[in-house]
C-alpha positions as CSV (number, residue, x, y, z in Angstrom):
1,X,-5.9,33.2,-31.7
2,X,-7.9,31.6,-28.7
3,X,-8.8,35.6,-28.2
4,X,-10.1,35.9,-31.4
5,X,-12.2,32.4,-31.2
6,X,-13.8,33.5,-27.9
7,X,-14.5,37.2,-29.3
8,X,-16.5,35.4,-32.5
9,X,-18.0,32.8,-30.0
10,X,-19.5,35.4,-27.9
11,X,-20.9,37.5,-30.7
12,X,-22.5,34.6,-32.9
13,X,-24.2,33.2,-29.6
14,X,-25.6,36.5,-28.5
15,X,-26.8,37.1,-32.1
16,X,-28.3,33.4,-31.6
17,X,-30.4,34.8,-28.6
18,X,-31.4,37.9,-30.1
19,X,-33.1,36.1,-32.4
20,X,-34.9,33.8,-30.2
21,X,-35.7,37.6,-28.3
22,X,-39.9,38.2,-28.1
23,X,-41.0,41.1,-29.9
24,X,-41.6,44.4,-27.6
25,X,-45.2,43.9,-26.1
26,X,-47.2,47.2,-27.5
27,X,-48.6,49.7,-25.6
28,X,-52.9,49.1,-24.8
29,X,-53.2,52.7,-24.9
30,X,-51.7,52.6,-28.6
31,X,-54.6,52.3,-31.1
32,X,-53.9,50.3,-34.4
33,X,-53.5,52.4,-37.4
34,X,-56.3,53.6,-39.3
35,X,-56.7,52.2,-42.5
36,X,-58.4,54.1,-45.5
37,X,-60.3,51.3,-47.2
38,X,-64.2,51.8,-47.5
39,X,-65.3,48.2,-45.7
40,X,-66.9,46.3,-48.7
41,X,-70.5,45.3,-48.2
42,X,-73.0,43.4,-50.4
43,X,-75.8,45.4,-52.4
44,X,-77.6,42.8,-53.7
45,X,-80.0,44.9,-55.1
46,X,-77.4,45.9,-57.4
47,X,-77.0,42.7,-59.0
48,X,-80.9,41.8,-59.6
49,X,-80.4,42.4,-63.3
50,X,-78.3,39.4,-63.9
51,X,-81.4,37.4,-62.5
52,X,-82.0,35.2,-66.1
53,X,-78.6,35.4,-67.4
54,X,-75.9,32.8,-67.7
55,X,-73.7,32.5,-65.5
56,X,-70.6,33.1,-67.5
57,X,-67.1,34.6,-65.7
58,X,-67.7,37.7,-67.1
59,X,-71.7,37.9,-65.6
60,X,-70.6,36.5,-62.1
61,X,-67.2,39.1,-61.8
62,X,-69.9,42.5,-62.9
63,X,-72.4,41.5,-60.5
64,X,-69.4,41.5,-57.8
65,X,-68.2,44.5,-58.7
66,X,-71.4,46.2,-59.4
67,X,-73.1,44.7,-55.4
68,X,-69.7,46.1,-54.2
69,X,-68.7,42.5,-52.5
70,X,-65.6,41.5,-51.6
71,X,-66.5,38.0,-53.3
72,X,-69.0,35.5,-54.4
73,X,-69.9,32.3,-54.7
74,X,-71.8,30.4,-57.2
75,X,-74.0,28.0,-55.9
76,X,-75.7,25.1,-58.1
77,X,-78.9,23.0,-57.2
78,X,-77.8,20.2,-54.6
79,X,-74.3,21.8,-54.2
80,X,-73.1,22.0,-50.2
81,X,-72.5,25.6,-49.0
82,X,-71.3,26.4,-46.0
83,X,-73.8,28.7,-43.8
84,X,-72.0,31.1,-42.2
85,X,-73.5,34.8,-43.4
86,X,-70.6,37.1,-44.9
87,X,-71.7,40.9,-45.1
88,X,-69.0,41.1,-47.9
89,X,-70.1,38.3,-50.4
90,X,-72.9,37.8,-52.8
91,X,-74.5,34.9,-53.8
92,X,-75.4,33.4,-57.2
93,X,-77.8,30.8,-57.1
94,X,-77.9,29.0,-60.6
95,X,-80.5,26.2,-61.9
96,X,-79.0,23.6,-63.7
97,X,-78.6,25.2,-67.4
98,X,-76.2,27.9,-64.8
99,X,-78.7,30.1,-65.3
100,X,-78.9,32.8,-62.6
101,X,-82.0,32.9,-60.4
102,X,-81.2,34.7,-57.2
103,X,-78.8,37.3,-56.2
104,X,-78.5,37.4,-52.4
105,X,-75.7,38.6,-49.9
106,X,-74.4,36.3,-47.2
């Protein structure tokens, strides 16, 4: 029995260590994979026709789709923002009936 106790011992702590084990270090020469996505980046050309319309969820999510951003913010008179610039995201600026007057990127 003291066998069998010492066999379990010995495997339960060297699965305990395995799993405290670092990850294999990769290879610098190994590249990372190559992904297939098309990098989205703001056209805010695209969304000048909203320029006069409400912003209403349905406005603000076709003017993301149609500048091809990865998102958006809305951004009302007075309302803090931060200011770093994000190739990937357009921005709404609304007066205050949320009426759209700019479309920018950033």
């Amino acid at each position: 029995m003291t066998l069998l106790r010492s066999l379990l011992f010995a495997a339960s702590s060297g699965l305990a260590l395995a799993a405290c084990a670092s990850p294999p270090a990769e290879s610098a020469a190994t590249p990372p994979p190559a992904t297939e996505e098309t990098p989205m980046t703001c056209q805010a050309d695209k969304g000048q026709w909203a320029v006069g319309q409400i912003a209403t969820d349905e406005i603000v999510l076709r003017v993301r789709a149609d500048t091809t951003s990865a998102s958006y913010r809305v951004i009302a008179p007075g309302m803090a923002v931060t200011m770093d610039y994000r190739e990937d995201r357009v921005n709404l600026d609304v007066d205050a009936e949320n009426r759209i007057t700019a479309v920018r990127c950033g």
